[in-house]
C-alpha positions in Angstrom: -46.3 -54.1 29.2 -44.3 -51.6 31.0 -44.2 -53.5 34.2 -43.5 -56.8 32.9 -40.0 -54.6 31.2 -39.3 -53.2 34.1 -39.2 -57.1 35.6 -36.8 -58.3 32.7 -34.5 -56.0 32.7 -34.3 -55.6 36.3 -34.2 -60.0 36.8 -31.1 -59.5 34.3 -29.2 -56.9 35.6 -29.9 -57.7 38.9 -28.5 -62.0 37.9 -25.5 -60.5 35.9 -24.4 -58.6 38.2 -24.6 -60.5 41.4 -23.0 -63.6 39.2 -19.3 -63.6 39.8 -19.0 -65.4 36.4 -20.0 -63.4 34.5 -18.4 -59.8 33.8 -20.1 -56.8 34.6 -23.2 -55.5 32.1 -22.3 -58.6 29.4 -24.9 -60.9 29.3 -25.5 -64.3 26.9 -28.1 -64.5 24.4 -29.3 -67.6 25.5 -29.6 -66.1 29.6 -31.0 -63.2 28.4 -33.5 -65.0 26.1 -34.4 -67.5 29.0 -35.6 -64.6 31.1 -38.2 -63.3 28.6 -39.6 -66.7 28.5 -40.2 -66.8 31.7 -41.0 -63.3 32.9 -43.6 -63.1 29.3 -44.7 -66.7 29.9 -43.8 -67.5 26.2 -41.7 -69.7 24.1 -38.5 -69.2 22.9 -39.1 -67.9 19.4 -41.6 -65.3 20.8 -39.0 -64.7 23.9 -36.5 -63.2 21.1 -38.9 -61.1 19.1 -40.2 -59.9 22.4 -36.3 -58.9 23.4 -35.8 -57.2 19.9 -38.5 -55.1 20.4 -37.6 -54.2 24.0 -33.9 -53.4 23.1 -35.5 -51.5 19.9 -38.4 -49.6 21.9 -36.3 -48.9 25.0 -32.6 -48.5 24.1 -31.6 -49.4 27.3 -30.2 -53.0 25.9 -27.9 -53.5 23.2 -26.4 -56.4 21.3 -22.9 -56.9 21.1 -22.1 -59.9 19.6 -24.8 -60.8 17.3 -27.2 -64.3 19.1 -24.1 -64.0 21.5 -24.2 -61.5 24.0 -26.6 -58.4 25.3 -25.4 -55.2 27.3 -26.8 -51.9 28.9 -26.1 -49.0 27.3 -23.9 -47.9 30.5 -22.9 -49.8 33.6 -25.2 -47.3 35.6 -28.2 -48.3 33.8 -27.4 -52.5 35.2 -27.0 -50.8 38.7 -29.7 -48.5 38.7 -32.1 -51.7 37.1 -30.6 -54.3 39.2 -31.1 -52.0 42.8 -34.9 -51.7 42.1 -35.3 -55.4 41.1 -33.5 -55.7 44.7 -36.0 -53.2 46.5 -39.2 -54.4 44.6 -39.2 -57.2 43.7 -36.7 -59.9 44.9 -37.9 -61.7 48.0 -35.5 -60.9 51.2 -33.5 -58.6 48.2 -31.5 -56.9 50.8 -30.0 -59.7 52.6 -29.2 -61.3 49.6 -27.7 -58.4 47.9 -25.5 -58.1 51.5 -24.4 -61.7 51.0 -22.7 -61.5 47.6 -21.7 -57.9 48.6 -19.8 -60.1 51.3 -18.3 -62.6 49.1 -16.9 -59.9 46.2 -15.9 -57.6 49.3 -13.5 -60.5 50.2 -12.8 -61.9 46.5 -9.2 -62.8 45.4 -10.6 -60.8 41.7 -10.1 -57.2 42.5 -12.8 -56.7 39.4 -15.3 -58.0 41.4 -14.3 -56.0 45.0 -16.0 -53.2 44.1 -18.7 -54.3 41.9 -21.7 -53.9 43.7 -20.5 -50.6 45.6 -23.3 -48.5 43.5 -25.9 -51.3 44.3 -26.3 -51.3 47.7 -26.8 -47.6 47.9 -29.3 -47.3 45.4 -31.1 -50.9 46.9 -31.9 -49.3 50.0 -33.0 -45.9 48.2 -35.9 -47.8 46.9 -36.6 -50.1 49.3 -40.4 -48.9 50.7 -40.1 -46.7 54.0 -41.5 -49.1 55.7 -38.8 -51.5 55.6 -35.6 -48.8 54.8 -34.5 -49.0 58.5 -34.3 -52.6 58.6 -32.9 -52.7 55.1 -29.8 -49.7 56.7 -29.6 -51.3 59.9 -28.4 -54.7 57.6 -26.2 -52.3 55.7 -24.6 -50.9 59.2 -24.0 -54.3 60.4 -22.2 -55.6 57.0 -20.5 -52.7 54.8 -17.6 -51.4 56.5 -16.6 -49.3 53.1 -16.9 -45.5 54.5 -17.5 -45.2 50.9 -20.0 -47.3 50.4 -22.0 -46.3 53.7 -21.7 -42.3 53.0 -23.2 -43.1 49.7 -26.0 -45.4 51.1 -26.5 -42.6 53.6 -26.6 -39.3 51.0 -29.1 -41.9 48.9 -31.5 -42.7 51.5 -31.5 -39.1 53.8 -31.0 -41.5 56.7 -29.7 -38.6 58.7 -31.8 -39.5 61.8 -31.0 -43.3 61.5 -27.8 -44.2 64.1 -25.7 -45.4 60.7 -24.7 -41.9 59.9 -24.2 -40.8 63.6 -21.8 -43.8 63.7 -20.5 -43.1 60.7 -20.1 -39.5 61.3 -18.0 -40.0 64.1 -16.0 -42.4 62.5 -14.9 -39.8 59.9 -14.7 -37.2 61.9 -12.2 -38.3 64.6 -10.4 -39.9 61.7 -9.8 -36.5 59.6 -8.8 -34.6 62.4 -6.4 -36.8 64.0 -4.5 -37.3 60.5 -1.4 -35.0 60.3 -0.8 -32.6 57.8 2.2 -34.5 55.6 -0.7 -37.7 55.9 -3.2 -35.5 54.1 -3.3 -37.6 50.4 -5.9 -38.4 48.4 -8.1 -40.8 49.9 -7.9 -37.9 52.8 -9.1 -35.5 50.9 -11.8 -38.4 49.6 -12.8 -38.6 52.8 -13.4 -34.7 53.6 -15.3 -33.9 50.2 -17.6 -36.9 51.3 -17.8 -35.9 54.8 -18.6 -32.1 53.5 -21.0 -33.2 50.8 -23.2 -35.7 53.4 -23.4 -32.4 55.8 -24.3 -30.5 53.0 -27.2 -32.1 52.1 -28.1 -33.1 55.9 -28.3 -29.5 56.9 -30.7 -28.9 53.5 -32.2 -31.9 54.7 -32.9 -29.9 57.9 -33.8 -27.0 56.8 -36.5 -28.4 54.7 -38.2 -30.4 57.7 -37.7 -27.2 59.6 -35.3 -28.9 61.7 -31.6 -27.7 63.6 -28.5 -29.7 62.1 -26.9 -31.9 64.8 -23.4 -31.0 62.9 -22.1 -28.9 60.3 -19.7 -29.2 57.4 -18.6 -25.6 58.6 -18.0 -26.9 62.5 -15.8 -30.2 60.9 -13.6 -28.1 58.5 -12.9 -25.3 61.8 -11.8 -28.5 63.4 -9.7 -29.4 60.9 -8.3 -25.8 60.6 -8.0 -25.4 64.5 -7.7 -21.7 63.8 -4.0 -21.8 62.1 -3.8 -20.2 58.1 -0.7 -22.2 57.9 -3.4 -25.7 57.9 -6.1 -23.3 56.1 -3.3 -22.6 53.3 -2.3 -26.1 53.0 -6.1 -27.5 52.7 -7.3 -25.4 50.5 -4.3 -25.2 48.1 -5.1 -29.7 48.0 -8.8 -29.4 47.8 -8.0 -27.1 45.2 -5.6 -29.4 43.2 -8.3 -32.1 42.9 -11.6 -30.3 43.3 -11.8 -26.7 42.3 -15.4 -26.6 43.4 -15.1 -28.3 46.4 -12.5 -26.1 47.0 -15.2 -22.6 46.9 -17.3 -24.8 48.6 -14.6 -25.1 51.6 -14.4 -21.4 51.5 -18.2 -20.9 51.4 -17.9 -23.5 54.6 -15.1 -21.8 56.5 -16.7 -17.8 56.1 -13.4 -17.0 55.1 -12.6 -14.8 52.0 -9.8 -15.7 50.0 -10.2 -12.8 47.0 -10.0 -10.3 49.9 -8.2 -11.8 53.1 -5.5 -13.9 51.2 -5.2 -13.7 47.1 -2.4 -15.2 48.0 -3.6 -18.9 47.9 -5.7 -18.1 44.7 -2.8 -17.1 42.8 -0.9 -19.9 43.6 -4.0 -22.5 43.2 -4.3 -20.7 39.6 -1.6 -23.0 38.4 -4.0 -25.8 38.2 -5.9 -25.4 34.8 -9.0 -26.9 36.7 -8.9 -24.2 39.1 -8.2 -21.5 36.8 -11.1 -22.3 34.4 -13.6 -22.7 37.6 -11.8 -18.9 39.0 -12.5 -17.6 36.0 -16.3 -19.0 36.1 -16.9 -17.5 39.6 -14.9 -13.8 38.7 -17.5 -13.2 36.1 -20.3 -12.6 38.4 -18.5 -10.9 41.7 -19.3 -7.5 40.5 -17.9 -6.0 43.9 -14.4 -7.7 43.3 -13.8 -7.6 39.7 -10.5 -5.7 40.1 -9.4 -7.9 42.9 -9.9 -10.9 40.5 -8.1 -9.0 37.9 -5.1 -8.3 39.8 -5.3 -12.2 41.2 -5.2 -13.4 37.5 -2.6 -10.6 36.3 -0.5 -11.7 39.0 -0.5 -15.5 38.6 -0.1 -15.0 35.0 3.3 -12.9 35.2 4.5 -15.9 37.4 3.4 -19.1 35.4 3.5 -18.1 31.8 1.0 -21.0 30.7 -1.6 -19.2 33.1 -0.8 -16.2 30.9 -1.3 -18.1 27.5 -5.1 -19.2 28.9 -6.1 -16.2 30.1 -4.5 -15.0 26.7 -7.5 -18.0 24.7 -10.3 -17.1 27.0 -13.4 -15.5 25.9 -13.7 -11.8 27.9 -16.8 -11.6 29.7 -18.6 -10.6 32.7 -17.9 -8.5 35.5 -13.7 -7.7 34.3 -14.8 -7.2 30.9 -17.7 -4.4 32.1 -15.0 -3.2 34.2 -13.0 -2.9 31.6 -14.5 -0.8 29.2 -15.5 1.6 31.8 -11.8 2.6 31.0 -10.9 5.4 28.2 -9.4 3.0 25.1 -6.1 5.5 25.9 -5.8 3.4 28.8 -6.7 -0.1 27.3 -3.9 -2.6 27.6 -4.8 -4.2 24.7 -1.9 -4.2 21.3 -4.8 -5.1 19.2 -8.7 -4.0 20.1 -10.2 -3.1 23.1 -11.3 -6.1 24.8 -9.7 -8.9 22.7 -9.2 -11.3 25.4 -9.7 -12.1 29.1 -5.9 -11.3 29.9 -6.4 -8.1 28.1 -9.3 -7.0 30.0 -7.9 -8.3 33.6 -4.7 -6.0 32.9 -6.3 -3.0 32.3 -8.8 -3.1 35.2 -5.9 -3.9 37.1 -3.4 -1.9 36.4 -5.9 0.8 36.3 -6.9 0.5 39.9 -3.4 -0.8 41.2 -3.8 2.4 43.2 -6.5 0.3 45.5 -3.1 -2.0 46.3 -1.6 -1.3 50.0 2.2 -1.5 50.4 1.4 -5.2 52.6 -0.3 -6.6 49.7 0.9 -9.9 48.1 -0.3 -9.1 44.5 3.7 -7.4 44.1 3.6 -7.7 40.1 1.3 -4.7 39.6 3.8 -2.6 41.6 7.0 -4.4 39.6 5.4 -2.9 35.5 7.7 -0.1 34.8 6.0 2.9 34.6 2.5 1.3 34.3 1.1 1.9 38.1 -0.8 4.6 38.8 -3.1 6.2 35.8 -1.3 9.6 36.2 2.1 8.1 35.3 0.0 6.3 32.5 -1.1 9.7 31.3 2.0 10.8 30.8 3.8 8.0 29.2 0.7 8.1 26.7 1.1 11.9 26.3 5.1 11.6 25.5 3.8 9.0 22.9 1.6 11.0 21.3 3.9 14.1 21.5 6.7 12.1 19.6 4.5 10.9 16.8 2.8 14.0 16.2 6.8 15.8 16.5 8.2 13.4 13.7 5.4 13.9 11.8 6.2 17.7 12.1 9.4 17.2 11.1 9.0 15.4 8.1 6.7 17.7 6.5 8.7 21.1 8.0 11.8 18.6 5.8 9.4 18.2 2.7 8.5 21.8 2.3 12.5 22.6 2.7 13.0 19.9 0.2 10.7 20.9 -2.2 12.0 24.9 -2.2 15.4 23.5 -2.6 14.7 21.7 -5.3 11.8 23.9 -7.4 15.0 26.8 -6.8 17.5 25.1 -8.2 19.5 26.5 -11.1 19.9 22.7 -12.6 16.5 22.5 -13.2 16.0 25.9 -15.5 15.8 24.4 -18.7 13.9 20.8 -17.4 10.2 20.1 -18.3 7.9 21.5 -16.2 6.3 17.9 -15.2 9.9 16.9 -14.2 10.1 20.5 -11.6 7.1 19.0 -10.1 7.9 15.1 -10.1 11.3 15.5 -8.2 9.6 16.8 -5.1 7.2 14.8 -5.4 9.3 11.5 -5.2 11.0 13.3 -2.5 7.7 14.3 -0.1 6.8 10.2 -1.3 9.9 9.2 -0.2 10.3 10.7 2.7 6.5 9.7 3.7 7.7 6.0 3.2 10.4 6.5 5.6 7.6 7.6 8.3 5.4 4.9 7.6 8.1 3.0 8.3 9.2 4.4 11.3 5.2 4.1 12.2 5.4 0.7 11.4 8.7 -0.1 13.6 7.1 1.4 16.6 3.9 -0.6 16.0 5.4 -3.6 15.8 7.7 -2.8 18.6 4.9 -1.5 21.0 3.3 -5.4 20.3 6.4 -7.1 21.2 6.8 -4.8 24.4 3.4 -5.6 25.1 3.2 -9.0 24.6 7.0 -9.3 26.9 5.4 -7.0 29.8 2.5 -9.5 29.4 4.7 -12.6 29.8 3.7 -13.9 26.3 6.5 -14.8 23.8 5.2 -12.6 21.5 7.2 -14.3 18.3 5.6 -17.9 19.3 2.2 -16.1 19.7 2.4 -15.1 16.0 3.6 -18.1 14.4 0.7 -20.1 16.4 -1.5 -18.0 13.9 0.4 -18.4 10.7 -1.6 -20.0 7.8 -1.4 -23.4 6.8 0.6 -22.7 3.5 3.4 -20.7 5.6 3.9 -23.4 8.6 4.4 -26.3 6.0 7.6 -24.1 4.8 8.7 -23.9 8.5 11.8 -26.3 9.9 10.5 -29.2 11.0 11.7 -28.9 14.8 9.5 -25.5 14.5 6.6 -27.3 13.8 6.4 -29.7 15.8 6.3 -27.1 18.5 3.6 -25.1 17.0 1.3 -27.8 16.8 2.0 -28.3 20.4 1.5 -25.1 20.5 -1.9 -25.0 19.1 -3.2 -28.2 20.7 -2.6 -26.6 23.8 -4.4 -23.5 22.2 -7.1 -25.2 21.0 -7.8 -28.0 23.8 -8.0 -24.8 26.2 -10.6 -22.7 24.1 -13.3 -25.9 23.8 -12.4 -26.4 27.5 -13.3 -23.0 28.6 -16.2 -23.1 26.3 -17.4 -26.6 27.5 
């Protein structure tokens, strides 16, 4: 039963989608029902209870138009089926895979170009050992797609077959002789390819116990030829497109960016990509958590939207231990201890900005007034203190004067005894009011100054938050910010979190 499945499905994927008129994974009822008949040996009544019960059983097949047309759930699934119908069980598969590769290669339809580009990879993947070098030495002779044959090559392993020698060359001379201002996209295609093949040839090696003819390491030093002008400029494009692949090409290189040149990871931070994936790898570099915590303090006072989601991000790992190493005196939080990532990144920071040499690029830490070195800190948080604790004096050194004033008075000789006691009363209430006040001012003021030295907008970053009931009696031009506002918010926390 299984078996005679497997030959359905593959027959149809592998006749829809080497048919140039049909479109891709949309097959007919009446094709679809013809090929259970055939591969079951049954009639057609039987054919369509038989295909009900596969699309049921299986979910692999779906119907789209009802006794009109059948689908796979995903184009990947037609590929996948149709490649092993190739491999296993179509006679000559390969060649005749090659041949309408060769007529959609050179098709007037661009839809049909690339249509079998996943195909022939996978094809010779499956096809038995025996007969995979013949099947890539067909491959060699016909694709000319780098594409297509780095794929067929990462697919098969055939790292000792001369297709990925040739091929290897190919893309090597061509990457290294492009000039810098050439360097687009399909360049920097071509070297997270070329990287990811040598990757997994040199794993490939290592597992067979084997020495790696060439490295992805050896390729990108070529590339580099030893200038940090070309280093800066590949990884801050690798980064743009690929934040991975752009760790990776450190990983590759030897070379340390967090400790050599923060530089070019404060500048990559721009990208959202690459910030979420920095953020990612500075939660397990225990050793560097300050350095990553100046990197993202500094990016953040230059690009304000860096600021805002660091400002959404969940605090954890390494900064966020690091953080509450330090005494909640020295917190550089308005609200808690450790509300957010931005939070915790400041005060490791700031706290260690002493670590900073005078050559260092991460300037911002040395630009917060008064903020630099945790004896300065001390102090400003000791003047603080000494000024709310001296007000406080003051008011009740008033209240007692107050109150002897007023319980002396000659005025009040004849008055009720409850109204001797109310009047100073009301004042010492009073007078606390006015403190509470003052308290309050310097609370709210201490936020904003927080949340300016920070490079948030402190006044958008409260009405973000306001309840429902309150925005709906904003201006209309007002809200239609905040919603962008919160969409950005909101599309940044479930993309962290995803």
């Amino acid at each position: 039963m299984l078996e005679q499945r497997w030959n359905i499905v593959g027959e149809l994927a592998a006749q829809n989608i080497r048919d140039e008129r049909q479109d891709a994974n949309s097959i007919s009822w009446a094709s679809v029902v013809d090929v259970v008949a055939r591969v079951a040996a049954v009639e057609s009544a039987r054919a369509e209870e038989l295909l009900n019960e596969l699309i049921r059983d299986t979910g692999v097949l779906s119907i789209g138009r009802v006794r009109e047309t059948v689908h796979f759930m995903h184009l990947t699934f037609c590929e996948f089926a149709a490649a092993h119908y190739v491999a296993m069980s179509l006679q000559d598969g390969i060649s005749r895979l090659l041949e309408s590769y060769s007529r959609f290669v050179n098709s007037d339809k661009a839809q049909l170009r690339n249509r079998l580009d996943e195909v022939v990879p996978f094809s010779c993947a499956l096809t038995a050992p025996r007969d995979r070098a013949d099947a890539l030495s067909r491959v060699h002779s016909v694709v000319s797609d780098p594409f297509v044959v780095a794929r067929t090559v990462l697919e098969s392993q055939a790292y000792e077959h001369p297709i990925f020698a040739s091929w290897l060359d190919h893309e090597s001379l061509l990457l290294t002789s492009t000039v810098e201002s050439d360097w687009d996209r399909v360049w920097l295609r071509r070297l997270q390819v070329l990287t990811r093949v040598l990757r997994d040839s040199e794993e490939h090696a290592r597992v067979l116990g084997k020495t790696p003819g060439v490295t992805a390491s050896a390729v990108l030093e070529g590339l580099v030829q030893g200038s940090s002008e070309r280093l800066t400029l590949l990884f801050g494009e690798v980064a743009q497109n690929d934040p991975v692949a752009a760790f990776n090409l450190a990983e590759d290189l030897g070379v340390d960016f967090v400790r050599g040149d923060p530089e070019i990871l404060v500048s990559a931070c721009e990208s959202p990509a690459f910030l979420a994936r920095a953020v990612d790898v500075s939660r397990s570099a225990k050793d560097d958590a300050f350095l990553w915590a100046a990197i993202f303090v500094e990016a953040a006072q230059r690009y304000r939207m860096v600021a805002w989601r660091l400002r959404y991000t969940a605090s954890s790992g390494a900064i966020q231990t690091a953080a509450h190493r330090v005494s909640s005196s020295e917190q550089w939080s308005p609200e808690s201890p450790g509300s957010d990532f931005y939070a915790d990144c400041l005060t490791v920071a700031v706290n260690g900005a002493h670590q900073l040499n005078s050559e260092s690029s991460l300037q911002c830490l040395l630009r917060l007034p008064g903020l630099v070195h945790v004896g300065r800190r001390k102090v400003a948080a000791f003047w603080r203190r000494a000024s709310i604790i001296g007000t406080i004096v003051v008011l009740l050194t008033l209240g007692v004067f107050v109150y002897q004033v007023v319980a002396s008075s000659p005025d009040l000789d004849g008055a009720p005894d409850f109204l001797r006691f109310f009047l100073p009363v009301l004042a010492f209430v009073f007078l606390v009011q006015l403190a509470t006040m003052g308290l309050d001012a310097y609370i709210v003021l201490r936020r904003s100054w927080f949340s300016r030295v920070r490079n948030l907008d402190s006044y958008w970053d409260y009405l973000v938050r306001l309840p429902w009931s309150v925005f709906m009696g904003l201006p209309s031009s007002i809200q239609r910010r905040l919603r962008t506002e919160r969409q950005i918010r909101d599309l940044e926390a479930l993309r962290m979190d995803g």
